[in-house]
OpenMM code with the backbone's topology and positions (N, CA, C; nanometers):
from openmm import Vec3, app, unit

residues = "UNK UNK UNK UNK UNK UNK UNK UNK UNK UNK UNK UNK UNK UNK UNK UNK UNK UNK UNK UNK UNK UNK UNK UNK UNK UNK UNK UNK UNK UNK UNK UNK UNK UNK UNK UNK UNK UNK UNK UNK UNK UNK UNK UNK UNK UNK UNK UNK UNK UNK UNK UNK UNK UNK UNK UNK UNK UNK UNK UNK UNK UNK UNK UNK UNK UNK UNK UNK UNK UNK UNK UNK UNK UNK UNK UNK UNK UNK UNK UNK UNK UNK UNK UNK UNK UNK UNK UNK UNK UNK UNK UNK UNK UNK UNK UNK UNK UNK UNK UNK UNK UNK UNK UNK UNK UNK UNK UNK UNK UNK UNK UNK UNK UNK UNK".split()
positions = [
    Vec3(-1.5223, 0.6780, 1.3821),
    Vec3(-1.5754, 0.5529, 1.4321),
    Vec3(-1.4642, 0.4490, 1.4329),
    Vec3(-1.4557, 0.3739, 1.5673),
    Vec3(-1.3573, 0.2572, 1.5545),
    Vec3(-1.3905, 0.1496, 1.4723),
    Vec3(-1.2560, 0.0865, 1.4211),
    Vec3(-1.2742, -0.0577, 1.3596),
    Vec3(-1.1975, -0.1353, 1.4608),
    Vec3(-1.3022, -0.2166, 1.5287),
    Vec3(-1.2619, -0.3230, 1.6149),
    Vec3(-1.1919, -0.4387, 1.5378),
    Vec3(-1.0779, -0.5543, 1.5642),
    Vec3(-1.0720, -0.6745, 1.5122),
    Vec3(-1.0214, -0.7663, 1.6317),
    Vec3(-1.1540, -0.8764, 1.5187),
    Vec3(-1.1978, -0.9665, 1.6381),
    Vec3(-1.1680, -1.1203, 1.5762),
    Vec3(-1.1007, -1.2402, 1.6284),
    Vec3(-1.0773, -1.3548, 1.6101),
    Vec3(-1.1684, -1.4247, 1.6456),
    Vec3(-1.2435, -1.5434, 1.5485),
    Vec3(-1.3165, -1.6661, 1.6419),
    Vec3(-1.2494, -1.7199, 1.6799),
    Vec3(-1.2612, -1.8025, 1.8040),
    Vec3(-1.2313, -1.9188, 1.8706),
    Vec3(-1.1954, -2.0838, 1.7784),
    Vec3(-1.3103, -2.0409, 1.7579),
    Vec3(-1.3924, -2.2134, 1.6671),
    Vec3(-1.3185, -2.2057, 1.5252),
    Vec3(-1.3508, -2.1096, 1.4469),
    Vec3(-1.2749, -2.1870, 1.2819),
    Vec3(-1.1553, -2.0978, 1.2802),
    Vec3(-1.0910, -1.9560, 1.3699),
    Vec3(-0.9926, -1.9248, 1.3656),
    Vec3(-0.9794, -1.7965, 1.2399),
    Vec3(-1.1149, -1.7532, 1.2199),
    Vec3(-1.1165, -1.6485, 1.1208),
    Vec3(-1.0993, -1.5100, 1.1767),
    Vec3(-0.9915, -1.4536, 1.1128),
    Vec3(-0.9762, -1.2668, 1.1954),
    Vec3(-1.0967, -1.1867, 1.0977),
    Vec3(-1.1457, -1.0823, 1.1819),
    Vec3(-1.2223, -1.0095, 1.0776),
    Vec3(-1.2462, -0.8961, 1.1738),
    Vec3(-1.2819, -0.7713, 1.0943),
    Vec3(-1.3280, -0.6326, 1.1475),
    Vec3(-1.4905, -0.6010, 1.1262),
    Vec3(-1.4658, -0.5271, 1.2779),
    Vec3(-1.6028, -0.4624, 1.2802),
    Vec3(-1.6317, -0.3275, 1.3121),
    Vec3(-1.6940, -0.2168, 1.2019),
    Vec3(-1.6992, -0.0841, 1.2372),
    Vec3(-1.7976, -0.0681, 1.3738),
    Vec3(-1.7243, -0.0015, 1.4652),
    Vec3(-1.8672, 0.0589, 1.5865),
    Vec3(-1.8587, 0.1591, 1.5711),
    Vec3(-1.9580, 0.2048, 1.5950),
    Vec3(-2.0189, 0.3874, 1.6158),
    Vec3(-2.0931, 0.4177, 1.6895),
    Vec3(-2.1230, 0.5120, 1.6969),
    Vec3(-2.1897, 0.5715, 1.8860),
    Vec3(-2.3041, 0.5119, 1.8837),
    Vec3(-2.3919, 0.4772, 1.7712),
    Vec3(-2.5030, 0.4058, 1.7658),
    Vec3(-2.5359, 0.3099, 1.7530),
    Vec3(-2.4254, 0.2333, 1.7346),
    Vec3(-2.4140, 0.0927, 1.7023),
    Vec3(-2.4834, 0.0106, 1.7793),
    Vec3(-2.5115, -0.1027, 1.7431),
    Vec3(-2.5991, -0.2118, 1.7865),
    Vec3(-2.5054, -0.2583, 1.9218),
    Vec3(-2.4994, -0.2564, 2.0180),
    Vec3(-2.4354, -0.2715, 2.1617),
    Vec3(-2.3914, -0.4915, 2.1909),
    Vec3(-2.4692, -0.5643, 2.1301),
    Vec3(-2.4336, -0.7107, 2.1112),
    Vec3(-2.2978, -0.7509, 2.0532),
    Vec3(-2.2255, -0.8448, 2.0878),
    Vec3(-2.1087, -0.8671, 2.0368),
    Vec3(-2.1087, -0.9160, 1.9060),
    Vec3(-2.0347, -0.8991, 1.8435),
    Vec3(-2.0683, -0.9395, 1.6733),
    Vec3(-2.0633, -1.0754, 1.7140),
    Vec3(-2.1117, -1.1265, 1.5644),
    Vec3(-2.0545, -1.3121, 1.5472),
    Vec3(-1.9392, -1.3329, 1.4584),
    Vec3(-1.9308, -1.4197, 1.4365),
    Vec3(-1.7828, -1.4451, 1.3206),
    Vec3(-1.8684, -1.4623, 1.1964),
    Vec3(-1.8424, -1.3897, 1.0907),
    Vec3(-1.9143, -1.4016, 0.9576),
    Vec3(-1.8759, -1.5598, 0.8838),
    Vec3(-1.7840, -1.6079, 0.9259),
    Vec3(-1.7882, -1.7160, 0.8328),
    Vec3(-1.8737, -1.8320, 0.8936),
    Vec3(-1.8582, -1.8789, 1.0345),
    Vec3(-1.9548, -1.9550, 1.1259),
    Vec3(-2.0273, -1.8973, 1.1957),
    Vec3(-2.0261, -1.7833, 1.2220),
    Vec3(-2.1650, -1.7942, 1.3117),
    Vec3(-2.1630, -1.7914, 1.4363),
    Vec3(-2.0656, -1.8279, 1.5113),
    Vec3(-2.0178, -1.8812, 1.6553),
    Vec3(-1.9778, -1.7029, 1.7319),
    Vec3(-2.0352, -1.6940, 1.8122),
    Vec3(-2.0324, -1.5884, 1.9304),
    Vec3(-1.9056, -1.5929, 2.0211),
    Vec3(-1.8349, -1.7331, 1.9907),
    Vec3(-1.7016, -1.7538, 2.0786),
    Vec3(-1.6059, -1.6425, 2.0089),
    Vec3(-1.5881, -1.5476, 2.0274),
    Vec3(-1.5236, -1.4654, 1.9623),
    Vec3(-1.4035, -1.4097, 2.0486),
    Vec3(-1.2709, -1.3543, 1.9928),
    Vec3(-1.1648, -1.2587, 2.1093),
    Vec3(-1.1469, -1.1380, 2.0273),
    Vec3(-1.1533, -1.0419, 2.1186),
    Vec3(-1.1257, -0.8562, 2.0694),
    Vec3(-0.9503, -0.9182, 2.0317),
    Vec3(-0.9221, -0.8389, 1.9126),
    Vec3(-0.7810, -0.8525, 1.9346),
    Vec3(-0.7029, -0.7073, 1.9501),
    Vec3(-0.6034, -0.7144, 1.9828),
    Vec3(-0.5170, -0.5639, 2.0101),
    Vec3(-0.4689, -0.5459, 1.8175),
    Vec3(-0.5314, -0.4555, 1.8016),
    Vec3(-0.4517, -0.4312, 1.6032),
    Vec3(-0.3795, -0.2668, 1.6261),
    Vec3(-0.2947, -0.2469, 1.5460),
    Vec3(-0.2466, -0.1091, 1.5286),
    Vec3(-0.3364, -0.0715, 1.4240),
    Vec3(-0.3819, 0.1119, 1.5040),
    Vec3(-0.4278, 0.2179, 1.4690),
    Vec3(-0.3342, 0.2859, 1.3319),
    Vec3(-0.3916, 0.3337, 1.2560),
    Vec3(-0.3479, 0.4086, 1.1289),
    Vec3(-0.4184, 0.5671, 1.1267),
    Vec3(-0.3668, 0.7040, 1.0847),
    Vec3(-0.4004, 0.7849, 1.1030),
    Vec3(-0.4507, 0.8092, 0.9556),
    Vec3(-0.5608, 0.8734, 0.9356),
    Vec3(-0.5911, 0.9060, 0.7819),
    Vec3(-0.5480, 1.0482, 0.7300),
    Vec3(-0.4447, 1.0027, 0.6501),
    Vec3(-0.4288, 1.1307, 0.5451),
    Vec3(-0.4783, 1.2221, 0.4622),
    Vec3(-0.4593, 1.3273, 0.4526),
    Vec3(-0.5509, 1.4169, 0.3636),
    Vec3(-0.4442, 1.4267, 0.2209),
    Vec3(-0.5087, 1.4407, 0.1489),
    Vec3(-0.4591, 1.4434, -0.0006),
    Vec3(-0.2849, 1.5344, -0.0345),
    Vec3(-0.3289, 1.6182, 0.0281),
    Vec3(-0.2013, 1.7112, 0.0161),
    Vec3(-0.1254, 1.6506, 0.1464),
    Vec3(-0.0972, 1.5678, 0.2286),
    Vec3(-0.0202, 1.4925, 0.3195),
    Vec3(0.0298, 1.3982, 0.2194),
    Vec3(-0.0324, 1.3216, 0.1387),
    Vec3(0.0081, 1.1840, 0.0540),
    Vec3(0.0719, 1.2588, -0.0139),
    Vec3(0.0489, 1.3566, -0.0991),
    Vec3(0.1370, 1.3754, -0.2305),
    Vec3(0.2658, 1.4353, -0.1465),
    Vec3(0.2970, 1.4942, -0.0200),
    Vec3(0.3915, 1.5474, 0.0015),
    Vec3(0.4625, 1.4386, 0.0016),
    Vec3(0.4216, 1.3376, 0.0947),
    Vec3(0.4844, 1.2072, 0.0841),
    Vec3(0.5796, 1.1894, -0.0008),
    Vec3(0.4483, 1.1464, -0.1441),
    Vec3(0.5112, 1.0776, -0.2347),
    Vec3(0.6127, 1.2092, -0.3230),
    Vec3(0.5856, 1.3398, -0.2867),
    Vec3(0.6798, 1.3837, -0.3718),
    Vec3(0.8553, 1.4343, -0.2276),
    Vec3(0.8449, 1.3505, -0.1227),
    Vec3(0.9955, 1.3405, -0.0309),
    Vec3(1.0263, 1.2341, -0.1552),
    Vec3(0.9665, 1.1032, -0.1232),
    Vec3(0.9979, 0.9881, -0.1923),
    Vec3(1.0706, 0.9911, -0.3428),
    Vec3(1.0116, 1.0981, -0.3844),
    Vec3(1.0376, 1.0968, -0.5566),
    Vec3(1.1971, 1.1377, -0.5761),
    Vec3(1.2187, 1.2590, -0.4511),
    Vec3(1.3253, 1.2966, -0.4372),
    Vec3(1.4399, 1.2017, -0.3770),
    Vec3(1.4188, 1.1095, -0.2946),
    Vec3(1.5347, 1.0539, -0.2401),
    Vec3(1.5020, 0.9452, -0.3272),
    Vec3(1.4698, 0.8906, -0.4607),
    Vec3(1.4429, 0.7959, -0.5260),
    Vec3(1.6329, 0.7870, -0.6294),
    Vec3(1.6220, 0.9310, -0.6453),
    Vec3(1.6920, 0.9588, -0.7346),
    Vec3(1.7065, 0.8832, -0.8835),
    Vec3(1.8082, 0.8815, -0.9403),
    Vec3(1.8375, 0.7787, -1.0527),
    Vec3(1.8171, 0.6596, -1.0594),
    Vec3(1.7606, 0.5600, -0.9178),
    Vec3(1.8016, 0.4652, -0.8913),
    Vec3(1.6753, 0.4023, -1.0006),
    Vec3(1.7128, 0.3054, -1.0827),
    Vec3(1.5563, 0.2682, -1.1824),
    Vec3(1.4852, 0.1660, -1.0534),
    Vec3(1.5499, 0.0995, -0.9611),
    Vec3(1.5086, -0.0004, -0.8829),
    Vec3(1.3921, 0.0546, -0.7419),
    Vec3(1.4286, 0.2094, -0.7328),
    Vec3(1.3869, 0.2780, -0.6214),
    Vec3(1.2652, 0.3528, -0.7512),
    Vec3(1.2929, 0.3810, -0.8526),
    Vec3(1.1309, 0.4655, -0.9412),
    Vec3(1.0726, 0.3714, -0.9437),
    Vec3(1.0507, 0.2374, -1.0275),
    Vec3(0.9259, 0.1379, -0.9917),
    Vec3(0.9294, 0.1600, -0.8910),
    Vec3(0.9772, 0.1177, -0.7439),
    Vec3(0.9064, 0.1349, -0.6237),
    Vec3(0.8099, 0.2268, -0.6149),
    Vec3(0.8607, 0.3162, -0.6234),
    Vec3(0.7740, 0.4764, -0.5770),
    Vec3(0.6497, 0.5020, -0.6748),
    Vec3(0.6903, 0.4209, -0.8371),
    Vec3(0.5803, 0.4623, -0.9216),
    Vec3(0.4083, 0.3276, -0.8250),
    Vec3(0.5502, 0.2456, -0.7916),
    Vec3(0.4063, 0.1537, -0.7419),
    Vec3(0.3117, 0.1927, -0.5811),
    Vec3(0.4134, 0.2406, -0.5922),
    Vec3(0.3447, 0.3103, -0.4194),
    Vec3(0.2178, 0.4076, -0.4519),
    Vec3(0.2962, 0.5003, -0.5575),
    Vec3(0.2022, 0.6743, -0.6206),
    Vec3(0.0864, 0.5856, -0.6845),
    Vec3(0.0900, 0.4695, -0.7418),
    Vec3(-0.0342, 0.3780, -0.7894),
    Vec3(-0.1172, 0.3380, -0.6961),
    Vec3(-0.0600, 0.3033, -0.6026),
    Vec3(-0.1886, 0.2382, -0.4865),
    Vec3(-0.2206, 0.3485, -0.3674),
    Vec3(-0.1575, 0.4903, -0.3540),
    Vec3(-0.2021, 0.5694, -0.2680),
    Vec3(-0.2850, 0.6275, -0.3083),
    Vec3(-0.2879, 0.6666, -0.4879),
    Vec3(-0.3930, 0.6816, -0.5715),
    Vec3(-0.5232, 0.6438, -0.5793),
    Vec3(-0.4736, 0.4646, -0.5846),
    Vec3(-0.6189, 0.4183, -0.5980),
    Vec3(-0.5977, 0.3724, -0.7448),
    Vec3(-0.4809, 0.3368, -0.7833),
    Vec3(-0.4792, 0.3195, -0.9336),
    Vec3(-0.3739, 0.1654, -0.9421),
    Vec3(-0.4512, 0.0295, -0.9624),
    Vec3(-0.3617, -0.0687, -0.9851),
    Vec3(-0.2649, -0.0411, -1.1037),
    Vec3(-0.1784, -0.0897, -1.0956),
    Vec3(-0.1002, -0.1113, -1.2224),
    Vec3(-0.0966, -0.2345, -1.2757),
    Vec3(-0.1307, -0.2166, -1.3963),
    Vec3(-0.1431, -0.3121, -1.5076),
    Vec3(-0.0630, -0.3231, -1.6090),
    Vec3(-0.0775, -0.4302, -1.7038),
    Vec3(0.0050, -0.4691, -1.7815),
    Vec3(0.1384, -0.4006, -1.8374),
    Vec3(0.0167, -0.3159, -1.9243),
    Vec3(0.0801, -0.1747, -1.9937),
    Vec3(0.1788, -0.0421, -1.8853),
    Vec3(0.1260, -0.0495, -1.7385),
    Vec3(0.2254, 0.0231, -1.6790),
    Vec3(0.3598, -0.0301, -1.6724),
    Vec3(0.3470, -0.1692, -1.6651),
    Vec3(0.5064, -0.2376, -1.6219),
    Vec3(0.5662, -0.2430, -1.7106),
    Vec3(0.5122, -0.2657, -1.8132),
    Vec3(0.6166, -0.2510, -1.9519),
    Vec3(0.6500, -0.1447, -1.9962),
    Vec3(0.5757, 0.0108, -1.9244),
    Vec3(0.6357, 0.1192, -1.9408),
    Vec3(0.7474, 0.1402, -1.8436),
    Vec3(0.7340, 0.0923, -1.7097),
    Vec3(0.8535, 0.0706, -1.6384),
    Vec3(0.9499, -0.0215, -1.6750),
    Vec3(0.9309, -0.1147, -1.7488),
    Vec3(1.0188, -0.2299, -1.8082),
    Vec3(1.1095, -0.1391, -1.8885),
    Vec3(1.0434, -0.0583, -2.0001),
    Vec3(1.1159, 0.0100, -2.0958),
    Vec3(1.1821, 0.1496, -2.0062),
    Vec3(1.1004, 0.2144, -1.9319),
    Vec3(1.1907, 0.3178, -1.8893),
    Vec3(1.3094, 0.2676, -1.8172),
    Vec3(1.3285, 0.1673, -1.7386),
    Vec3(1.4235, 0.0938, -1.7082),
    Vec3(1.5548, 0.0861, -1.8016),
    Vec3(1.5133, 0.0048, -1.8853),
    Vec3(1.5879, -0.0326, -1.9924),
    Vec3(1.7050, 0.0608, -2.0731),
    Vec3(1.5765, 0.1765, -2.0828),
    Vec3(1.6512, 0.3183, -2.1179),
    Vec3(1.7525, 0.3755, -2.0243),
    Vec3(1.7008, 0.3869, -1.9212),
    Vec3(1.8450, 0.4608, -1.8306),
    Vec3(1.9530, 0.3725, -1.7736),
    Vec3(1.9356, 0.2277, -1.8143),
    Vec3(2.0573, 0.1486, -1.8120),
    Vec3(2.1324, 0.1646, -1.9319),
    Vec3(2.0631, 0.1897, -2.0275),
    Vec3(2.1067, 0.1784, -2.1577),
    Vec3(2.1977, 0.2921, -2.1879),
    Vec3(2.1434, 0.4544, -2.1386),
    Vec3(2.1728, 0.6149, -2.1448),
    Vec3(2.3369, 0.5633, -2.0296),
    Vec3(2.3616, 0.5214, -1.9402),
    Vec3(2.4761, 0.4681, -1.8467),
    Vec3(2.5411, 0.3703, -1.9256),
    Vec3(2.5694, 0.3141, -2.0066),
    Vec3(2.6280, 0.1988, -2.0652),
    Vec3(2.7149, 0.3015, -2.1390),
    Vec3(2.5988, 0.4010, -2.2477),
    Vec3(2.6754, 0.4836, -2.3596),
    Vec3(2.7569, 0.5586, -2.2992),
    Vec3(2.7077, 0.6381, -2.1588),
    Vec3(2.7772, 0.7629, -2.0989),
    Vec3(2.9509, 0.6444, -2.0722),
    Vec3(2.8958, 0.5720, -2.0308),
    Vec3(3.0584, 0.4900, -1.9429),
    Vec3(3.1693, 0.5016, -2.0926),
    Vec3(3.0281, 0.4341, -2.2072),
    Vec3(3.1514, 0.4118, -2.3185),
    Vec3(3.2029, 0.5509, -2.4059),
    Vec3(3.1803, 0.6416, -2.3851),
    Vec3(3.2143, 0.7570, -2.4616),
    Vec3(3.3559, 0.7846, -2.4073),
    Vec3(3.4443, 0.8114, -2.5124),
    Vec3(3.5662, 0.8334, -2.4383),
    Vec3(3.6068, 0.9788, -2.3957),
    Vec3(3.6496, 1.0272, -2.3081),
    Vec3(3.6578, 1.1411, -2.2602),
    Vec3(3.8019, 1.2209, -2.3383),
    Vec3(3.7684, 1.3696, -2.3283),
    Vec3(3.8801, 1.4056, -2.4357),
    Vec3(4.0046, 1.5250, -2.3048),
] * unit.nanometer
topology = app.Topology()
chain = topology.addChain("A")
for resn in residues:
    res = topology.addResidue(resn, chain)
    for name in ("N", "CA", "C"):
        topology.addAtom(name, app.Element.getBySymbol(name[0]), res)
């Protein structure tokens, strides 16, 4: 089923509307006023993924992430919201600290002197 999006005229609010083959055939109104002055707008289409498409995704991503600590938060925050899983407090400060650590594991490696 399409999701149409449609602009009012009058207060300038964008909003979507699901149609389906059965759908009520009248033009929507604008939910915030009310007003029928409405415009279809042109939006880009998104294709829906199946579960094993996302994780392939996210496991290209994991790989070209590499060492970088700046590119793993990214990717850990991405694998959070393709999930369906906000991150909270306690995640960032586990990324805060895993951070911390592999700057820290590079500081020692630089300072060890080589024989």
């Amino acid at each position: 089923m399409p999701i149409y999006e449609y602009r009012c005229t009058k207060c300038r609010k964008k909003f979507s509307v699901l149609v389906g083959v059965t759908a009520d055939s009248r033009e929507p109104a604008c939910p915030r006023c009310g007003s029928d002055e409405i415009r279809k707008l042109i939006s880009r289409f998104s294709r829906l993924k199946d579960e094993d498409a996302i994780l392939d995704d996210l496991e290209d991503a994991a790989y070209s992430a590499g060492d970088d600590p700046r590119a793993v938060r990214k990717l850990m925050r991405e694998m959070g919201k393709e999930l369906g899983e906000d991150a909270d407090e306690d995640f960032e400060e586990l990324l805060d600290e895993a951070e911390r650590e592999m700057y820290e594991e590079d500081d020692q490696s630089d300072a060890e002197p080589e024989e």
